[in-house]
VEXNU-468185 format. One line per field, with one value per atom (N, C-alpha, C): residue number from 1; residue in one letter; atom name; x, y, z. Coordinates in nm, 2 decimals, always signed. Last residue first. Layout:
! VEXNU-468185
num = NUM ...
residu = A ...
atome = CA ...
px = X ...
py = Y ...
pz = Z ...
! end
This chain:
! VEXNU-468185
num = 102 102 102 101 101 101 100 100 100 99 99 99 98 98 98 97 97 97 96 96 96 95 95 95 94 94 94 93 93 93 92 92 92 91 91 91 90 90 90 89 89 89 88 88 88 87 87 87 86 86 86 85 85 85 84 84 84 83 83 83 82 82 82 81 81 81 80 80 80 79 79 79 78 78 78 77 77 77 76 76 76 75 75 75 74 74 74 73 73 73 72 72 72 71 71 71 70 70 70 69 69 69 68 68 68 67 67 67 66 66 66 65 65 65 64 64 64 63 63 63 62 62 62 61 61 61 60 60 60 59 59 59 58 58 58 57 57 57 56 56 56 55 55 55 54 54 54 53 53 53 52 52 52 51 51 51 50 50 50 49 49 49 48 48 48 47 47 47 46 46 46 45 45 45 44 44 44 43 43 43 42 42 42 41 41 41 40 40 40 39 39 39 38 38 38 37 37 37 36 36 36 35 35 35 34 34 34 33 33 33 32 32 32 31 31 31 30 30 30 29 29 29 28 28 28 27 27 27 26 26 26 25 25 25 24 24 24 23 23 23 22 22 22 21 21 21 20 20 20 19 19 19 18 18 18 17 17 17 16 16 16 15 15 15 14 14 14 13 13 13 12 12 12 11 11 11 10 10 10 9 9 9 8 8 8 7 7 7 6 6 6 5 5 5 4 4 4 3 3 3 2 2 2 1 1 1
residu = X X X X X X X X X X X X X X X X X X X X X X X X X X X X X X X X X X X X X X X X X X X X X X X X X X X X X X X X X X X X X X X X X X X X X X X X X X X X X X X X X X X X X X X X X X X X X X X X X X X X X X X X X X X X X X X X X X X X X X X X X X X X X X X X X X X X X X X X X X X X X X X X X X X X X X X X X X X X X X X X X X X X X X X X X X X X X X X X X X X X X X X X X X X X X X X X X X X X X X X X X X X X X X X X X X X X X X X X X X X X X X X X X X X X X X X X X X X X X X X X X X X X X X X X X X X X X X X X X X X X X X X X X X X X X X X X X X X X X X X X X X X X X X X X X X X X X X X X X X X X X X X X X X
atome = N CA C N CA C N CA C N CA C N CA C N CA C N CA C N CA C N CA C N CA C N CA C N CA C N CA C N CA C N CA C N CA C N CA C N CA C N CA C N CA C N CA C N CA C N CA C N CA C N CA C N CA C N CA C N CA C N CA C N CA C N CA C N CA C N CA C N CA C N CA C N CA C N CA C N CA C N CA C N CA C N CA C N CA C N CA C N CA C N CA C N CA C N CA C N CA C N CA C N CA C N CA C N CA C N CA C N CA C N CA C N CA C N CA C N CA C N CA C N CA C N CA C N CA C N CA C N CA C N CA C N CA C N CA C N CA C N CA C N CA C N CA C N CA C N CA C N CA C N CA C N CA C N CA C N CA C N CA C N CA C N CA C N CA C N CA C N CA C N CA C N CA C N CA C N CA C N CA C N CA C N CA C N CA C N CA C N CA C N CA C N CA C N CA C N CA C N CA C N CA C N CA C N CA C
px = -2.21 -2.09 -2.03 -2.50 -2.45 -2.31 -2.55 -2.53 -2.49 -2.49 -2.38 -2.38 -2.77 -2.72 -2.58 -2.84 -2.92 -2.85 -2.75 -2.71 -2.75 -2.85 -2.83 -2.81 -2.64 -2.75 -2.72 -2.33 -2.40 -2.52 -2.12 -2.26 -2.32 -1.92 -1.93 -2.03 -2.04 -1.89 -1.88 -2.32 -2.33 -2.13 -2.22 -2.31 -2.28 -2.06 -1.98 -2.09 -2.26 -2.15 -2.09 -2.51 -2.46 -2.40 -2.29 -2.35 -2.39 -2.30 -2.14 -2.20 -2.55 -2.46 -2.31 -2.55 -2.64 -2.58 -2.45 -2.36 -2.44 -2.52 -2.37 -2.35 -2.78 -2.72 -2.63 -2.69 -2.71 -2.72 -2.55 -2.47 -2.55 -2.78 -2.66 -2.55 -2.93 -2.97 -2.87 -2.75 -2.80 -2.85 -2.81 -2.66 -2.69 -3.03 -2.99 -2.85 -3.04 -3.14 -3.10 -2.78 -2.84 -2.94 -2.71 -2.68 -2.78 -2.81 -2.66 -2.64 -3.03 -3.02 -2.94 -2.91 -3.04 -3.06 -2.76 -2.69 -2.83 -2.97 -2.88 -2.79 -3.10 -3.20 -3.09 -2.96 -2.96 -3.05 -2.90 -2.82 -2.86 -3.14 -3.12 -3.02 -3.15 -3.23 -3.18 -2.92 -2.90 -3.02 -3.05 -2.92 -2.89 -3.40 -3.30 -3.19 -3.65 -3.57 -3.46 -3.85 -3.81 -3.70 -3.95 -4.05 -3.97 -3.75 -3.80 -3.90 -3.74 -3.65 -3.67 -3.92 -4.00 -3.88 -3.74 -3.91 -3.91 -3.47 -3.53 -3.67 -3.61 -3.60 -3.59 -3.64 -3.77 -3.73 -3.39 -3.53 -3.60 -3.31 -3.29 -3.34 -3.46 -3.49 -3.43 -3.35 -3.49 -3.54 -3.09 -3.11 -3.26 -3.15 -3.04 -3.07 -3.21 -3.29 -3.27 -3.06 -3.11 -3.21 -2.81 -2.76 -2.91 -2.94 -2.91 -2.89 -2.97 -3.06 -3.05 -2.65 -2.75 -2.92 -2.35 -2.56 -2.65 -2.10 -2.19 -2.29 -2.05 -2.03 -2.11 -2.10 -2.20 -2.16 -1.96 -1.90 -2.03 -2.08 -2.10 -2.07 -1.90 -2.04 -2.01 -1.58 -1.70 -1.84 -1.30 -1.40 -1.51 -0.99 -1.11 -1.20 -0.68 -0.78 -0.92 -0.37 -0.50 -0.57 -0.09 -0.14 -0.30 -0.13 -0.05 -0.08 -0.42 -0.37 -0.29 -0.80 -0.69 -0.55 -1.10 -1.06 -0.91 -1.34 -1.24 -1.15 -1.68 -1.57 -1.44 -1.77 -1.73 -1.63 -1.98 -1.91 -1.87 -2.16 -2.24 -2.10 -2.15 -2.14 -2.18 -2.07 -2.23 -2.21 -1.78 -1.85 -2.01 -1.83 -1.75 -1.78 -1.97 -1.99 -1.95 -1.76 -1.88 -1.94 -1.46 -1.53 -1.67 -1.41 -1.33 -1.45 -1.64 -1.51 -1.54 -1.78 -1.81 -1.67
py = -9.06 -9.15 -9.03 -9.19 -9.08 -9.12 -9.39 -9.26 -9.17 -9.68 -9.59 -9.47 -9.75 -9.77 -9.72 -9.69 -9.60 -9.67 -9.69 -9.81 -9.70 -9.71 -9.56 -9.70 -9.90 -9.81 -9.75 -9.78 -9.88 -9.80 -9.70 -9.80 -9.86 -9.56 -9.67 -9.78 -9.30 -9.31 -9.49 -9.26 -9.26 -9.36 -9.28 -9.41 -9.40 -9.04 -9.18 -9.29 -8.83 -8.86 -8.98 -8.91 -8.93 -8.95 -8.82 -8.95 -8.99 -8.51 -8.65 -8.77 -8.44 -8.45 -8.54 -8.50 -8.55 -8.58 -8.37 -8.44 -8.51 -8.05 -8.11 -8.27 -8.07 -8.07 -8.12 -8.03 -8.20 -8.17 -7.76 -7.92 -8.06 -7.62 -7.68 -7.74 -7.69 -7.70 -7.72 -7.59 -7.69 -7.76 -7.31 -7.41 -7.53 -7.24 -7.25 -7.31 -7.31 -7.36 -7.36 -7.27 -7.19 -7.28 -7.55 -7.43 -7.37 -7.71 -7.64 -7.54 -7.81 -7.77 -7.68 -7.91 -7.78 -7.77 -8.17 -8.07 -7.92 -8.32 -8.26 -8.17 -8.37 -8.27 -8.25 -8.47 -8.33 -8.29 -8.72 -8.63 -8.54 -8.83 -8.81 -8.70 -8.88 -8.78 -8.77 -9.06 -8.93 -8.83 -9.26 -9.23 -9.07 -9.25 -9.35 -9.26 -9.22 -9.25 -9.31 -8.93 -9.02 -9.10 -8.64 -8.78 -8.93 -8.43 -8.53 -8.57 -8.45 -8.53 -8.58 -8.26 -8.40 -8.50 -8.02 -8.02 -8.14 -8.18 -8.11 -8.08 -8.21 -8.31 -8.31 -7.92 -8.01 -8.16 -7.85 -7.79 -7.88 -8.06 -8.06 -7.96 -7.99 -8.07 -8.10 -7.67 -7.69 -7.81 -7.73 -7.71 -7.69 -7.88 -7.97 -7.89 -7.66 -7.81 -7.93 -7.46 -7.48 -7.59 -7.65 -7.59 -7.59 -7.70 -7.79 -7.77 -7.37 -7.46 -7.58 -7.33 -7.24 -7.31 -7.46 -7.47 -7.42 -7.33 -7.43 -7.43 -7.12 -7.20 -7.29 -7.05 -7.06 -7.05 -7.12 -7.06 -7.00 -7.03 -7.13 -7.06 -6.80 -6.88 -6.97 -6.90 -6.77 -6.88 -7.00 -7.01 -6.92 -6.85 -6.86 -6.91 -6.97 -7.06 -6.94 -6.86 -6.84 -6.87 -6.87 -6.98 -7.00 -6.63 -6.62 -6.76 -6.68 -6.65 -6.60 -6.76 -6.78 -6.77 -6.84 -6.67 -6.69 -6.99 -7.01 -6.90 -7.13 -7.07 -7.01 -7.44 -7.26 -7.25 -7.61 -7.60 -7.44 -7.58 -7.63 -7.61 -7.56 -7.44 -7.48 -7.80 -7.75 -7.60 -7.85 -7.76 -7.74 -7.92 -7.79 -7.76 -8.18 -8.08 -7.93 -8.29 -8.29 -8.18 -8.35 -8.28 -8.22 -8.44 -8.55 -8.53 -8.38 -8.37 -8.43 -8.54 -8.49 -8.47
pz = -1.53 -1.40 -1.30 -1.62 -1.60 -1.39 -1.81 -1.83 -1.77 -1.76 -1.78 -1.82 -1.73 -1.66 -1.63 -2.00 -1.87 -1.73 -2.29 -2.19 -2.05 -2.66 -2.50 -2.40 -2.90 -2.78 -2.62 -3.05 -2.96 -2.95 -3.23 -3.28 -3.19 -3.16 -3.15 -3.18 -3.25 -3.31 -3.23 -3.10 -3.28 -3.31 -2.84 -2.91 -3.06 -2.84 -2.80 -2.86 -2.89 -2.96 -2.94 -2.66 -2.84 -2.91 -2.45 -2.51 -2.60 -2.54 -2.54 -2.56 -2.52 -2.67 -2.67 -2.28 -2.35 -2.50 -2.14 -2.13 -2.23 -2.23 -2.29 -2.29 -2.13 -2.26 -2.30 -1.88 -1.92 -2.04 -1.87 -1.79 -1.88 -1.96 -2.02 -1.98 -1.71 -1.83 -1.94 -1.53 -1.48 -1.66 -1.62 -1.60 -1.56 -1.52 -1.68 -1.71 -1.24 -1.37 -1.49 -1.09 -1.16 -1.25 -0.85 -0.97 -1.02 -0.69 -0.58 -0.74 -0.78 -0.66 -0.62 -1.03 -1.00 -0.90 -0.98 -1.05 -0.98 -0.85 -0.77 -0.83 -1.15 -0.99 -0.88 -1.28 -1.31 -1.21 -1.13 -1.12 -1.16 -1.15 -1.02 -1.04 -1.43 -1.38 -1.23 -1.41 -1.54 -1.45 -1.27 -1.22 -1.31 -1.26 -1.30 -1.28 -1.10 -1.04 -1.10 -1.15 -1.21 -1.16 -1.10 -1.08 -1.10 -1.11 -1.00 -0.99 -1.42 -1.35 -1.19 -1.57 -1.54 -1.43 -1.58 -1.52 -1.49 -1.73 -1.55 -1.52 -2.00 -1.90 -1.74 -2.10 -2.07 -1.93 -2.05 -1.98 -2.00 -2.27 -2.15 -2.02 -2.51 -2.43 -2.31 -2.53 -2.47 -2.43 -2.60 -2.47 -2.39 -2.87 -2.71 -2.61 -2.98 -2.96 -2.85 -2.99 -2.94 -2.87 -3.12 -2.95 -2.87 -3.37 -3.30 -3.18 -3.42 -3.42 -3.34 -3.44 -3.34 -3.36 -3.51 -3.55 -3.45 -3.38 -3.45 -3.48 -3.05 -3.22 -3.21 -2.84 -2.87 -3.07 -2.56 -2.67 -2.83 -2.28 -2.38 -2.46 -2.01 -2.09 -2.18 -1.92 -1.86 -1.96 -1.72 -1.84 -1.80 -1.66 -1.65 -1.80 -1.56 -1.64 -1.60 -1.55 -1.51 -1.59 -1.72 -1.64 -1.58 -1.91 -1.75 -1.67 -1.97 -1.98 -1.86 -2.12 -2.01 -2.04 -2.19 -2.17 -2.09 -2.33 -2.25 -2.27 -2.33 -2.33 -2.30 -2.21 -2.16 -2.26 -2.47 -2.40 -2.33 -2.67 -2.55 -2.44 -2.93 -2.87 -2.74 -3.11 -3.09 -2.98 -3.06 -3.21 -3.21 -2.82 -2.82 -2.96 -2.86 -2.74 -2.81 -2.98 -3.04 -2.98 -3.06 -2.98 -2.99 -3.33 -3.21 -3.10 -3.57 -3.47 -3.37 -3.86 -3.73 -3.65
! end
């Protein structure tokens, strides 16, 4: 697996920059087009159910979908979802719901 888990599942922006000017525009949309989408339909799924739920990951993807577009909002917790994974799988720990979302 790479360093960058996120960015070989296609979940990260793309990046278009030059002359010092940073723009990122959409999700690169490398890597396993299966895995990307499985990661992003459960994070749709978890915004539906997030304002019922009072732990710190759902509070924030309901303040993330307030002030963003639903589908960015959607692949905001995707991604941060797949980082988490990545840092449990490459450390051997369990999910810790108290440091998911900083």
């Amino acid at each position: 697996m790479a360093d960058s888990w996120p960015a070989s599942l296609g979940l990260t922006p793309k990046q278009h920059s030059s002359g010092g000017k940073d723009r990122l525009l959409g999700i690169s949309k490398r890597g396993d087009a299966y895995l990307r989408t499985l990661m992003i339909h459960g994070a749709r799924s978890a915004l539906r159910t997030a304002n019922s739920k009072d732990d710190r990951l759902s509070q924030w993807a309901v303040r993330l979908a307030e002030r963003s577009h639903p589908n960015v909002a959607a692949i905001a917790l995707a991604n941060k979802t797949a980082r988490m994974t990545w840092a449990m799988l490459r450390n051997g720990t369990d999910y810790q719901p108290d440091r998911a979302a900083a």
